[in-house]
Structure formats: C-alpha cells, structure tokens
C-alpha distance (Angstrom), angle and dihedral (degrees) to the residues before:
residue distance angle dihedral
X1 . . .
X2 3.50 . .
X3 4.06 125.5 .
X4 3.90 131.8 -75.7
X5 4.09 97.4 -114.5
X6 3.85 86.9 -115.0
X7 4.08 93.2 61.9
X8 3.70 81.2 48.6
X9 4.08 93.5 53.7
X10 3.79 88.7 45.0
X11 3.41 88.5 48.9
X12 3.80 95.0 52.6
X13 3.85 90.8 39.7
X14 3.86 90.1 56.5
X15 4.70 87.9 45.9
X16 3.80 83.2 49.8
X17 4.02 90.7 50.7
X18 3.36 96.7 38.7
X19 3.89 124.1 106.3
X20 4.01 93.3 17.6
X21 3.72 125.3 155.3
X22 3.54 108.3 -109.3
X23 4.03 94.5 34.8
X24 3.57 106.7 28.5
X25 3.90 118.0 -166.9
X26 4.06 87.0 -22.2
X27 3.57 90.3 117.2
X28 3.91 119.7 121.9
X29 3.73 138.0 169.6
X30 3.87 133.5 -170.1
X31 3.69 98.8 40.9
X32 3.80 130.1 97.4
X33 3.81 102.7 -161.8
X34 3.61 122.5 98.6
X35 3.75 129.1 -108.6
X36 3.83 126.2 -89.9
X37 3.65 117.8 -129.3
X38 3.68 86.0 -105.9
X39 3.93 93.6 63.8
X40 3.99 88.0 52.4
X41 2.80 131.6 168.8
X42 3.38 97.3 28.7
X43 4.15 151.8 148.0
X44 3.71 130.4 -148.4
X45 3.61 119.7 -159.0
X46 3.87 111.8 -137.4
X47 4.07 132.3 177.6
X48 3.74 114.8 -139.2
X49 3.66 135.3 -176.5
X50 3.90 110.4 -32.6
X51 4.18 127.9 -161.4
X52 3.15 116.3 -136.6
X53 4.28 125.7 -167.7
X54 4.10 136.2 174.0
X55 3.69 98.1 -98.6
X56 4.30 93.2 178.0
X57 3.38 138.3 -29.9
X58 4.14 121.4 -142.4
X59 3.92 143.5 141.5
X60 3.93 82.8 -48.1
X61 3.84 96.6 57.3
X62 3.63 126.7 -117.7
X63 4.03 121.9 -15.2
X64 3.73 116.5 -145.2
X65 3.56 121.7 -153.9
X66 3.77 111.7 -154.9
X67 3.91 132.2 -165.4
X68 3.77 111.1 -170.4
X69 3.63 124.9 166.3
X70 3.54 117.1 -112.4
X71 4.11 104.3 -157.5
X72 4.00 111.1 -162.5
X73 3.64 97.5 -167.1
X74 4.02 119.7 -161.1
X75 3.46 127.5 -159.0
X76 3.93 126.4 -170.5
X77 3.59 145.1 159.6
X78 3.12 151.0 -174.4
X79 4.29 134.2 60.6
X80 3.74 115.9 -5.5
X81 3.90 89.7 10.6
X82 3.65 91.5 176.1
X83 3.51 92.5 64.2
X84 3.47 96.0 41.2
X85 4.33 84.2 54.9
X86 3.93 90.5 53.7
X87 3.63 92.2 43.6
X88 3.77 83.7 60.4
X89 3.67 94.9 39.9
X90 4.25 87.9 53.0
X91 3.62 91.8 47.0
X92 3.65 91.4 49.1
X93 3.44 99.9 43.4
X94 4.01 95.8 54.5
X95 3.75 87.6 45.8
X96 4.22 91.1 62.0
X97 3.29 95.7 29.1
X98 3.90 92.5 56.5
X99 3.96 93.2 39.6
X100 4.02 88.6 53.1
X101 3.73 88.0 53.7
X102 3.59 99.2 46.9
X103 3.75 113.4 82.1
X104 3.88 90.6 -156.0
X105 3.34 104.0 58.6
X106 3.56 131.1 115.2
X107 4.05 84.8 -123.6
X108 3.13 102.2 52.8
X109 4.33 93.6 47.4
X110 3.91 83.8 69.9
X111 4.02 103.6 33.2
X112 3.51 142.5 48.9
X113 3.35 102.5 -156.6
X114 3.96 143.6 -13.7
X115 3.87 124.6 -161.1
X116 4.01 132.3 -175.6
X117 3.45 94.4 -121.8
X118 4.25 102.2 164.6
X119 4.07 123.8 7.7
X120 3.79 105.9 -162.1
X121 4.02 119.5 -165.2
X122 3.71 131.8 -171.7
X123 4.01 141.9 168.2
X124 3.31 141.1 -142.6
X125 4.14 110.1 -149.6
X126 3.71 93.8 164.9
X127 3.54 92.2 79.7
X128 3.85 125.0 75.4
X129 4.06 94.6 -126.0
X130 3.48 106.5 53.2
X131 4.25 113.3 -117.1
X132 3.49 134.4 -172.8
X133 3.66 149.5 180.0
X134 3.46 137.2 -139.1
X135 4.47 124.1 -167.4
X136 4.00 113.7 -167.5
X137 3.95 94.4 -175.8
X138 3.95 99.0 -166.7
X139 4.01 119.9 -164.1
X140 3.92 98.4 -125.2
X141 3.80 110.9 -161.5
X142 3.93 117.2 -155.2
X143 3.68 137.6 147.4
X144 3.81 134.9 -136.7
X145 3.56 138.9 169.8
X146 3.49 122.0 -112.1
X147 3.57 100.7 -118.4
X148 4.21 88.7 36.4
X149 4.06 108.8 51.1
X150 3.95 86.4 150.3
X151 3.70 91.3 71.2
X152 3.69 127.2 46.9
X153 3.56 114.5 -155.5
X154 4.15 134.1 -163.0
C-alpha cells in the first residue's frame, strides 16, 4: 500500500534534514517520544493538524488542497542552550527555505510551498545540564485528489 502524501512530505522533510552540521544523521520521523541525551542534538520531524478545502472539481473528481503543519522539533543541551536552539533554528530554516526555492528538489516535487509560521522554545532548569527545545511548525501546502491522497499533484 503505498503512502498518505503527508508520510511522504515528512519523509522528504526528514532526507532534507538529514546529514546537517549541528545534528548530523539525528534526524527521525514517526515516533512521538523525546530524544535521549545520547541522540543530542537532535530534530524530530512531526505532522500536526492539517486543513484541508475543495480547491476544483473536473473530469478527475474533486481536488483537495491541504495545509498541514509540518513541526521540525529541535532539542539541545548543554551551555548556552539558547544559542545552541537558534543555531538549530538557522540551520533549519536555510535548509527549507532553499529546498522550497529549488524546483528540483525532492521537496518541492510533493509541496507547493512551506512557511515558518510559529517557533516555540522552552527550558528545562530542573535538570543539572541545561536542555532545551526548539518547534518550527511550517504551513506545508500540497494538493491531492480525493480519491488519490497517496500522490500530491501540482
């Protein structure tokens, strides 16, 4: 059976991440449990809610255009965790940003857009290394068909 079009954006999200300076090959999808401080720093690549309207309806049937959020989340620890968080959210941030501008990318095959819309940063002090994490939810735009939400199409 092949993928829901989402799993396949996460999936291309986490390829895209993947191999990066500050994070290396600590990149994981699919899972909901946080990172141990073996696996840092790290991201996880999560889907969250996702809108979904009629954008047309023709010979092909009804074309959906979905909005999910795409959540990269960071975690980090460590001295000067703060910086260590907006390192990640830099890195990050160039990586989409250059994928969604580059018509051959694996990203951009599936999407037709992704924007930062909300960075979201918290601490934990009531450890004795200091941790942190870092959420860039992203606004992924993609389109399906009704009867086809394994492939997204322009």
């Amino acid at each position: 059976m092949p993928d829901h079009a989402r799993q396949q954006i996460r999936y291309a999200f986490r390829d895209l991440l993947n191999g990066g300076p500050i994070w290396g090959n600590r990149v994981y999808t699919g899972r909901s449990t946080a990172l141990s401080a073996k696996e840092l720093p790290g991201l996880l690549v999560v889907a969250g809610s996702e809108t979904v309207e009629v954008s047309s309806a023709d010979a092909e049937g009804l074309k959906l255009d979905r909005i999910p959020e795409i959540v990269i989340v960071g975690y980090a620890a460590g001295r000067d965790v703060q910086d260590r968080l907006d390192a990640i959210a830099l890195e990050v941030e160039q990586l989409v940003a250059a994928a969604a501008e580059d018509t051959t990318s694996d990203l951009l095959a599936l999407i037709k857009d992704a924007v930062l819309t909300r960075t979201e940063i918290q601490f934990d002090t009531s450890v004795e290394t200091e941790s942190g994490v870092i959420r860039l939810v992203y606004a992924v735009g993609y389109r399906t068909t009704r009867t086809t939400p394994e492939t997204a199409i322009q």
